[in-house]
matplotlib code that plots the C-alpha trace (Angstrom):
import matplotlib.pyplot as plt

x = [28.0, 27.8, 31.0, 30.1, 30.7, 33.5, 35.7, 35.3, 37.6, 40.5, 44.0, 45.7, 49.0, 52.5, 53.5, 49.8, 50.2, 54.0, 52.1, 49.6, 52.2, 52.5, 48.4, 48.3, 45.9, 45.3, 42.0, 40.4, 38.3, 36.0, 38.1, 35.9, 36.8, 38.8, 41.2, 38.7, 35.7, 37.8, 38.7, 35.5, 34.6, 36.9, 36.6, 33.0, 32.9, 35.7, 35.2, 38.8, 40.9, 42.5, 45.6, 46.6, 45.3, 47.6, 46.3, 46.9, 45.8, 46.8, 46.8, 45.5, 47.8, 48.2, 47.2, 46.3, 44.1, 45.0, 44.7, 42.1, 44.6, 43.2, 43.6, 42.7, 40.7, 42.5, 41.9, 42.0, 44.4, 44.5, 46.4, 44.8, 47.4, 45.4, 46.0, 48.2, 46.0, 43.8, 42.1, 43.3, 40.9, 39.8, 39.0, 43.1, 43.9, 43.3, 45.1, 48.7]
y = [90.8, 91.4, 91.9, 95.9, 95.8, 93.7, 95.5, 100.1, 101.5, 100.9, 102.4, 105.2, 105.6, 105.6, 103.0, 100.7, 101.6, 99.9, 96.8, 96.7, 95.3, 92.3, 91.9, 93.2, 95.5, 97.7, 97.5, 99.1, 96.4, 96.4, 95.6, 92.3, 91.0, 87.4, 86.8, 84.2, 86.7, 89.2, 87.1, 85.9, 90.0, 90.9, 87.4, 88.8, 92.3, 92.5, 88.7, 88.1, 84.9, 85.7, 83.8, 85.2, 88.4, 89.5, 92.0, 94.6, 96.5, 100.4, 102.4, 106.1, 109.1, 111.5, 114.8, 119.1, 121.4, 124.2, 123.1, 120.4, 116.9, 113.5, 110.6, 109.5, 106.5, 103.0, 100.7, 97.5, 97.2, 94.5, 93.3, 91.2, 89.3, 87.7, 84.4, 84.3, 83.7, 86.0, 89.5, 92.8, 94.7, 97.3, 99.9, 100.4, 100.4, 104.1, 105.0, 103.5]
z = [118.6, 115.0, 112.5, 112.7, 116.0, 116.2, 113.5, 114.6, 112.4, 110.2, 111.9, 108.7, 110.0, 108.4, 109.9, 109.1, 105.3, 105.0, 105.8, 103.1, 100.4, 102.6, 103.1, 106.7, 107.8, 110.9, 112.4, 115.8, 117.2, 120.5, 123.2, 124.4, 120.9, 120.6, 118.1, 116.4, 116.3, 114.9, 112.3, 111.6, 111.2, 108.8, 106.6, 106.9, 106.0, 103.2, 101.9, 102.3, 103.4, 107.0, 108.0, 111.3, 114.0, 116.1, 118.8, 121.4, 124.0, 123.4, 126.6, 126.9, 126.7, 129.3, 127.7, 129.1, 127.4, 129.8, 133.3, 132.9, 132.6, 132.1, 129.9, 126.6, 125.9, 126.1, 122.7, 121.3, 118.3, 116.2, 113.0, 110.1, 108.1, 104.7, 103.0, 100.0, 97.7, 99.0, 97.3, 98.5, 100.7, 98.5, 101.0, 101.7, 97.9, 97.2, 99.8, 98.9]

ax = plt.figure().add_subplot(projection="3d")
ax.plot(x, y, z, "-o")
ax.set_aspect("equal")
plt.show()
């Protein structure tokens, strides 16, 4: 798998963007992904310094839209912290 497959989308939340001052970043990642590969993504695509992942599984919420009822797709969550020393992703900066 290649890093643009690893790494889908970045997670914009309120509670994602109160972790930026302290270099963490939200990421949704493919949900074969290993903590190593996802690592090696981001270090990869943002040519940053990553010190620890942690991840989770997010499970799909029950929703209705009228009387059809199902569930939303389950997801693979994962949080980047970055080295001390290490630049800021630039692609979060804008949005703080």
């Amino acid at each position: 798998m290649t890093a643009q497959d690893i790494v889908i989308r970045p997670v914009i939340t309120e509670k994602s963007m109160t972790g930026i001052g302290m270099k963490k970043y939200t990421f949704e990642v493919a949900k074969c992904a290993n903590k190593v590969e996802i690592a090696k993504a981001v270090e990869e695509l943002f040519g940053v310094k990553v010190a620890k992942v942690n991840t989770m599984n997010v499970r799909g919420h029950y929703r209705r839209q009228g009387r059809h009822e199902g569930y939303t797709a389950s997801w693979k969550k994962a949080i980047v912290s970055l080295t001390e020393n290490s630049k800021p992703i630039e692609f979060f900066e804008g949005m703080m």
